[in-house]
N, C-alpha and C positions, 0 to 999 in steps of 0.2 A: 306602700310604707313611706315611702321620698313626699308624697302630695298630700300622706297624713299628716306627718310630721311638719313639711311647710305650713298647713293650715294651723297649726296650734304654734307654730312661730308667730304666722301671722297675727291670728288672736292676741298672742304673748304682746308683742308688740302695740296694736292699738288699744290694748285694755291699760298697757304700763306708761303707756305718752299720754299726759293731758292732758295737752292740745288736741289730739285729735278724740279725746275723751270728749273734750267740751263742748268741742265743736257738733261731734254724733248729738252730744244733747239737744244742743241750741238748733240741729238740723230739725229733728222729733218736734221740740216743741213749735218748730213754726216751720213748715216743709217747704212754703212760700219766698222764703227770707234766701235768695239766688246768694247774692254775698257769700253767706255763711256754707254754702253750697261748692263754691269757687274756694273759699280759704277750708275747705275739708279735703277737697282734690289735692288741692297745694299740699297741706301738709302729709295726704298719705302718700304720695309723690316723692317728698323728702324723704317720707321713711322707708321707700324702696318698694312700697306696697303699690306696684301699676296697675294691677288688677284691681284691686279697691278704690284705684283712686280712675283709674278707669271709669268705673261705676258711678261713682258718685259724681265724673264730667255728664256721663251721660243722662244720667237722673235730673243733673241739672238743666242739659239739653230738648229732655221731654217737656219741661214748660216752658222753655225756651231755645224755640230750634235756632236762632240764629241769634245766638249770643255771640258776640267774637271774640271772647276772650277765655271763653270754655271751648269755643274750636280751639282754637292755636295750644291751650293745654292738653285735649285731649289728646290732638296729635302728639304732643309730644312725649305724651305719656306712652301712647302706644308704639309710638317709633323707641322708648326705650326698652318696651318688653315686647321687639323684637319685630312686632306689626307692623310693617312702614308700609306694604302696600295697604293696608287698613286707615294708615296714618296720611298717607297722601291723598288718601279719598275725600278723609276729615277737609284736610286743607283746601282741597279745591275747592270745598261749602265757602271755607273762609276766605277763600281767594274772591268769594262773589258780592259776599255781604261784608268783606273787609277790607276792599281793594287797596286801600290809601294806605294800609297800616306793612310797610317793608318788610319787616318781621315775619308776617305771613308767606311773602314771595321767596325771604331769605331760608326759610327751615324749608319751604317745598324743594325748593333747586338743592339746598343739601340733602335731602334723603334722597332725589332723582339719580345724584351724583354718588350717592352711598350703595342704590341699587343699581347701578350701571344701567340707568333704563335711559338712556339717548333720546328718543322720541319723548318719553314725557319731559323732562327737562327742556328740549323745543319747545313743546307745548305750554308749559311754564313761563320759560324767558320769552317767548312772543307777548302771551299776556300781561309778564311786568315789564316790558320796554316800552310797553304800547300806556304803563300806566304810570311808570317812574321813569319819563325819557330821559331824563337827567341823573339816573339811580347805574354808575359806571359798571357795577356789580352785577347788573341786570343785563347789558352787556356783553359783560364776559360771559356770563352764563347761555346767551346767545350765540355766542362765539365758539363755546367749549364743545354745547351740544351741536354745533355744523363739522367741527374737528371731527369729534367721535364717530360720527358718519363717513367723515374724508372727503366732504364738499369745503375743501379749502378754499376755492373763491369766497363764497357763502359764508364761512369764518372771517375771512377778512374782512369782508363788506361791515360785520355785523361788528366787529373789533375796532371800523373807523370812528364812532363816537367816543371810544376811549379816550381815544386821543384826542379830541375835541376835547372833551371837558378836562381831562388832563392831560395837554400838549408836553409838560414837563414831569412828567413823573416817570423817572428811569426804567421804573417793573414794569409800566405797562408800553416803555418803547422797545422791552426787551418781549416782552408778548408780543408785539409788533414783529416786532425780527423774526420771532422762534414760527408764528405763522407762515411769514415770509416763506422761510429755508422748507416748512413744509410744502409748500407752494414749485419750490425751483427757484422761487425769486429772489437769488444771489444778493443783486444788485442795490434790493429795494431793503433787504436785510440788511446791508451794510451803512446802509442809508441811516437807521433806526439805531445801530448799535453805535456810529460814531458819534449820534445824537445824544446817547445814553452815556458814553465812554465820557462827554466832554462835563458830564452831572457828576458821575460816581466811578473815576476811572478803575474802582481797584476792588468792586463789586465781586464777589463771587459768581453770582448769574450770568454776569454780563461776562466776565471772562471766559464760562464755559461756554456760553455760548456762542462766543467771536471762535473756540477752539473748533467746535463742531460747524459752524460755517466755512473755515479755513479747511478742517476735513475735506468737506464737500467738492470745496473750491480745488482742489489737488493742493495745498500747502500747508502739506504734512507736518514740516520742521515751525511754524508756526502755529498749529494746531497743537502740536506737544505741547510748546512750550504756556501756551495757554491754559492746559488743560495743567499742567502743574504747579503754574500761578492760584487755580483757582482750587485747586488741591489746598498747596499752601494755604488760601487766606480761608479757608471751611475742612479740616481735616472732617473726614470721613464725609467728603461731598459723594454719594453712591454716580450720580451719573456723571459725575467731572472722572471719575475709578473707570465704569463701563466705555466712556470715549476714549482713554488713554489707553485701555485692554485693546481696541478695535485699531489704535493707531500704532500701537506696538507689538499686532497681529498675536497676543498675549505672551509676548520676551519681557515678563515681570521681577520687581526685585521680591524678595525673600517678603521685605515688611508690606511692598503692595498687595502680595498674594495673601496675604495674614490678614492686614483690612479689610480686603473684599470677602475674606472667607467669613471674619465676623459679621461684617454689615448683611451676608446672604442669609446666616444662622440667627440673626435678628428678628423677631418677629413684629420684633413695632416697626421695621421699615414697611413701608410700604409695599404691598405686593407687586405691584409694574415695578419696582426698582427691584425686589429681589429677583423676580426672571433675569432681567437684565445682568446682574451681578451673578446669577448662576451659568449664565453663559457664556462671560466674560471670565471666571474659575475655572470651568473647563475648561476653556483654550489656553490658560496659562496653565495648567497643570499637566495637560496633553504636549504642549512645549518641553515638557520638563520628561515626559514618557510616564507618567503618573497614568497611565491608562485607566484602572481600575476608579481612579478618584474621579479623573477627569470624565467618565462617563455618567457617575454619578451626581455627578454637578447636573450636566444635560438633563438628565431626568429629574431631579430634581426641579431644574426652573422649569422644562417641558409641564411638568403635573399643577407647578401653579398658573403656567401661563392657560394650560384648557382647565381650569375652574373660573379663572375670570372671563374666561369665551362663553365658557356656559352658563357663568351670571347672566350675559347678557342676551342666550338662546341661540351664540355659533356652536351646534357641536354638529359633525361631522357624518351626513348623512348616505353611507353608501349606497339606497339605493335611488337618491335623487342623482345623483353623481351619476349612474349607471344608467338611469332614462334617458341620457343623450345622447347613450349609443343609438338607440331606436330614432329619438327625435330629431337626429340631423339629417340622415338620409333623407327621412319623410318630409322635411323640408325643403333640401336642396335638388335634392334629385330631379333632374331634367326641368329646374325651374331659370326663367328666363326674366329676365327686366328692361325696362327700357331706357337706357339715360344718354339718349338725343340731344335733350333739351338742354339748352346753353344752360352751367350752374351760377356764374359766375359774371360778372361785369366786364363787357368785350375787353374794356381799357385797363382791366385791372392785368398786373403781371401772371404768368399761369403760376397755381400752386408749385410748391416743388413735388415729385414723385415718393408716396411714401416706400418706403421697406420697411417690410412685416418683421421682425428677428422676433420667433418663437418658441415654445418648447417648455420642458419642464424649467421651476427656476433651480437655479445650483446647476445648471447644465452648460455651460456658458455664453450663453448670452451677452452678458456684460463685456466679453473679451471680442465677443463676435459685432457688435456694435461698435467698440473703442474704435477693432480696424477700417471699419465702414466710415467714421466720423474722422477719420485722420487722413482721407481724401478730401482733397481742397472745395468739391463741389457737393460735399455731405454734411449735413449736423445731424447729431445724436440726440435725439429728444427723450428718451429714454421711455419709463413706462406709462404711455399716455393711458387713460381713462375710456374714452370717450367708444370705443369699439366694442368696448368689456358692456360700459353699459347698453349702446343698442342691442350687443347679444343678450342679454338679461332680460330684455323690455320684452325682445322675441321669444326667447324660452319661456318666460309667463304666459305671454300669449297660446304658446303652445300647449303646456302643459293645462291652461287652464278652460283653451276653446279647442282645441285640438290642432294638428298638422295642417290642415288645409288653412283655415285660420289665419296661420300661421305667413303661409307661403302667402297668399292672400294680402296680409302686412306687409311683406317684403313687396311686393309689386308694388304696394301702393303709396311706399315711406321710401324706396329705394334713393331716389335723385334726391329726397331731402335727408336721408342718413349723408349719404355721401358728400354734399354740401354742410352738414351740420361736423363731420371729419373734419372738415377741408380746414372750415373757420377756425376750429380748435386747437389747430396746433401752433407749436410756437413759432414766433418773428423769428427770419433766420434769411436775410436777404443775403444775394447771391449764392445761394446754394440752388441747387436744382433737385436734392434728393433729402428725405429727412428718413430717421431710424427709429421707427416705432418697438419698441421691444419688451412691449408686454408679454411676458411669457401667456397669460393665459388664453391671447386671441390662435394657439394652437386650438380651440375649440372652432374659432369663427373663421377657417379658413373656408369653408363657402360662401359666406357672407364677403369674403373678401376679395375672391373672384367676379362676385355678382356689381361689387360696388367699383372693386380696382382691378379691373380684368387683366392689365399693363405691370401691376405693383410688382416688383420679387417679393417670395417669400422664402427666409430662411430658417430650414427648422435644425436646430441644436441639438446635439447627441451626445451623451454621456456614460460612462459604464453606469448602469442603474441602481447598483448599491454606492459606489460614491455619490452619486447625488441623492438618494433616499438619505444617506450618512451626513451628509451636508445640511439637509435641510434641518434633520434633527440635532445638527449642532448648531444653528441660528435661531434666533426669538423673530418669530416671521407675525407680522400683520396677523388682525383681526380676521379677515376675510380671507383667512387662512387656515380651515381648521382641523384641515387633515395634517398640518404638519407635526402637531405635540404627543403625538404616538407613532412606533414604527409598524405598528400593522396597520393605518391608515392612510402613512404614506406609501406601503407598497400599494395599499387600493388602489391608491389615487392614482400611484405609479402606473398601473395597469390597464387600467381605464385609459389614460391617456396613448399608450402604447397603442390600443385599440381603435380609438377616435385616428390615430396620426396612422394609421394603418388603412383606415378606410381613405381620408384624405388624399393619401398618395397611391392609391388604388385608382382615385378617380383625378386626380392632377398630378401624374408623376412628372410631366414634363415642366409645371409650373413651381413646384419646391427643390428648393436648393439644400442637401443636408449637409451640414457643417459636423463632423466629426472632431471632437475634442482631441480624441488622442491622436488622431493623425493630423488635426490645425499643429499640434505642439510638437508635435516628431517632425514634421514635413511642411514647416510654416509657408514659407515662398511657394512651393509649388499649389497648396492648399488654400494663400491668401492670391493669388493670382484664378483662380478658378472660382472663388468666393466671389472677387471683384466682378467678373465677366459677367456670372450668374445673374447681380444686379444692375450690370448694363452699364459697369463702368470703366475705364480704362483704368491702366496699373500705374501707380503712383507708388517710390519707393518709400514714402514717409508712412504707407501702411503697415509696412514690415515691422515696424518701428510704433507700434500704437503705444508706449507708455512714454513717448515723447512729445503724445500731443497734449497742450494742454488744454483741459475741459474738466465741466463737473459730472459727477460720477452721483447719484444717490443709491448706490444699492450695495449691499456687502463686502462687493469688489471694490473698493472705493481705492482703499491704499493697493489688494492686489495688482488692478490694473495700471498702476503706474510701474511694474516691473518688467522688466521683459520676459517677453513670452517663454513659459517654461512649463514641463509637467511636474514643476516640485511638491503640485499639492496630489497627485495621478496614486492612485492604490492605498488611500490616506487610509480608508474604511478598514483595510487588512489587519491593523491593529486591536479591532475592535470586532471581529468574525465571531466572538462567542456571545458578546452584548447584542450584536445585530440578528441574531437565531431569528427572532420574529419578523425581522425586514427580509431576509433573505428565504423566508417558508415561503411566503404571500409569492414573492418577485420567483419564484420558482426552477432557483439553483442557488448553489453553494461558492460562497468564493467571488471575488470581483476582479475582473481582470484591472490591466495599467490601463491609464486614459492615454 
């Protein structure tokens, strides 16, 4: 009845306009006449009619397949009824026979970016960099699609022409920065923003942004006060709201909590800004003992953050997850390497020694690192990359050629993984130890004996419904996609329990377990036993880790500038009947203190 009724709309419509009356004529009487053909698409276009006017780009296209001016409408007709993988098909015709014409490059990279599709958008900005080297736009879109990946070098690289063609234009030294801070690269941020500050000192962008780099930097009370500058000069700025929620651990007034509740209830904000705003509500309203609201928020942003994972094909697959219970042993087991071979330049200084700080995230990590880096011969490098991915590169190999394969690759990539580590971590002269603390190389603790036979590894323990509870009150990364449900993160949780169970089956002597609640009960005796583990002597300024100053990127940013305390320990108890489904999977009731 709905698609009858639209067709006698339709009709309605193009029998009662007549233009596109005239045009149907003048098409009949001369089928040949492309014009007349183009201005019939146009006008049924305007009148809402995509599918007709669909038709009639394409009618035009049969005797003319490379028209460029009925690609570019087609596309865009069918990107408005809804078609865009249809529509970007179109375009790439056009991208071939219409290279010069920007329009073309410019509608591809917005539908790439419309459908969160990363790779083609690469594939796109390669092609128009390569054809508009001077097109800044083309660029960015360069740049955007290496972000979306998380190859931040690779963003930046492809972000330096920006700047060249415009060395002066404040937004794009504020992209500059905001890549930077992604990066870690403090220094070179602040480099770009004083450049910007001296253009447009009172900017909204650039003020939140100097706020969130001050975060980073540990200078909180400068960070507020920026983040409320830029409040002020943009009422209702959403992420100037979610940085102030994160630096005021959500201790919000009356009217900020009312903002943010509107701009979440908003649906023209944009999606990444409402997650963000819905988990920045819950934690202010969870401050307040709002429990019931406060977890609704979390779900809330949780349900839109995994629909835009699953735009873009992260959903959360338990049983690839569970294949590595099988594919690790088959790998590592009684496998051996050889790394004799000098890696390294005689005359160059030796690497410093990494430490592995691993473990679920929300377990702490973050706190277990700070103490590590507040000894004078330690830097905290925080969550490097570069482990995560050689394990990746190996799990394909395995899953795809099988186990042996596998082992096979590791003999024969060993000394250059370990050299390819070595390079990538950050400058950090005079230290002798650096603090790798990716939670996820809890998977690649074989890989890390085979490559760092010498390294500590510390693995992190927490009561497992606070941290399952944790996770689900954070907007966690992409490449996170168990966290936006509580029966996924108990999987995960389980999985991992299992993997870190075999681990120290076969290296008990080589993992150091840091217990949360007893780091926080029985700090000294606990941060002294922690220290030895990693082969270092006790230094009292460890006891004392919110007194060092360092950058922090990860959730604990402002916690760890506090001292060591269990104030956040049994936080989940609040929340025992919302958690039913985290706590069936994780298989008991109730979470003890940390």
């Amino acid at each position: 009845m709905i698609a009858k009724n639209s067709v006698i709309t339709n009709n309605h419509v193009m029998t009662s306009n007549p233009v596109i009356t005239r045009l149907h004529e003048q098409v009949a009487r001369a089928p040949g006449d492309l014009n007349a053909r183009l201005m019939l698409g146009s006008a049924l276009y305007q009148a809402g009619l995509f599918a007709e006017s669909a038709d009639a780009f394409q009618a035009l296209l049969a005797r003319q397949p490379d028209h460029p001016r009925a690609l570019l409408l087609l596309a865009r007709t069918l990107a408005r009824a809804g078609q865009k993988a249809d529509a970007l098909q179109v375009l790439a015709r056009a991208q071939q026979v219409d290279a010069g014409n920007a329009q073309v490059w410019q509608v591809s990279a917005a539908l790439a970016v419309e459908r969160r599709d990363w790779q083609q958008l690469l594939h796109i900005a390669q092609g128009w960099t390569q054809t508009h080297p001077t097109a800044v736009d083309a660029w960015q879109a360069l740049s955007r699609a290496h972000f979306e990946a998380s190859c931040f070098s690779d963003a930046i690289r492809a972000y330096a022409p920006v700047l060249d063609l415009a060395p002066d234009n404040p937004a794009h030294l504020i992209g500059a920065a905001r890549l930077a801070i992604a990066a870690q690269g403090y220094a070179d941020a602040q480099q770009y923003l004083s450049a910007a500050q001296a253009i447009t000192p009172d900017a909204p962008e650039l003020l939140y942004t100097l706020g969130r780099l001050h975060h980073l930097t540990g200078e909180l009370d400068a960070a507020e006060a920026y983040c409320r500058r830029a409040i002020a000069a943009r009422p209702g700025y959403a992420t100037a709201y979610v940085e102030l929620g994160a630096l005021r651990e959500g201790r919000l007034s009356d009217a900020e909590i009312n903002t943010i509740k509107q701009l979440f209830e908003d649906p023209a904000v944009h999606p990444e800004y409402r997650v963000m705003l819905g988990f920045t509500l819950g934690d202010a309203l969870d401050r307040r003992q709002q429990y019931q609201q406060a977890f609704a928020a979390w779900d809330q942003g949780n349900a839109i953050n995994r629909r835009i994972s699953e735009q873009e094909g992260l959903i959360y697959q338990p049983a690839l997850i569970e294949s590595e219970l099988a594919l690790l042993p088959a790998i590592f087991d009684d496998l051996t390497v050889d790394l004799d071979e000098p890696l390294l330049d005689d005359h160059a200084p030796p690497p410093p020694c990494p430490i592995f700080v691993l473990g679920m995230p929300r377990s702490g990590t973050t706190l277990v690192e700070s103490i590590l880096a507040s000894h004078q011969q330690v830097h905290g490098a925080g969550e490097l990359p570069t482990l995560y991915d050689i394990h990746e590169t190996l799990l394909a190999v395995a899953r795809q050629h099988g186990p042996d394969a596998a082992r096979d690759r590791v003999r024969t990539q060993a000394r250059h993984w370990r050299a390819r580590y070595l390079a990538a971590l950050p400058s950090c002269p005079g230290k002798t130890h650096i603090v790798d603390k990716q939670p996820l190389n809890f998977r690649s603790i074989g890989l890390i004996r085979l490559l760092f036979p010498d390294a500590p590894i510390v693995y992190t323990q927490r009561d497992p419904l606070d941290v399952g509870f944790s996770i689900y009150r954070h907007k966690f990364a992409k490449d996170w996609p168990c966290a936006h449900r509580l029966a996924d993160i108990g999987h995960y949780y389980t999985v991992h329990a299992r993997i870190m169970a075999m681990w120290q089956a076969r290296h008990a002597d080589a993992i150091h377990v840091a217990d949360h609640a007893e780091l926080v009960s029985d700090p000294e005796r606990r941060i002294r036993a922690l220290l030895a583990a990693a082969g270092l002597d006790f230094q009292p300024a460890c006891l004392a880790p919110h007194k060092t100053r360092r950058s922090v990127a990860t959730f604990s940013a402002v916690q760890v500038q506090q001292p060591i305390s269990g104030s956040f320990a049994g936080r989940a108890q609040k929340y025992v009947r919302q958690l039913i489904p985290l706590q069936d999977i994780l298989g008991f009731k109730g979470g003890g203190e940390d």
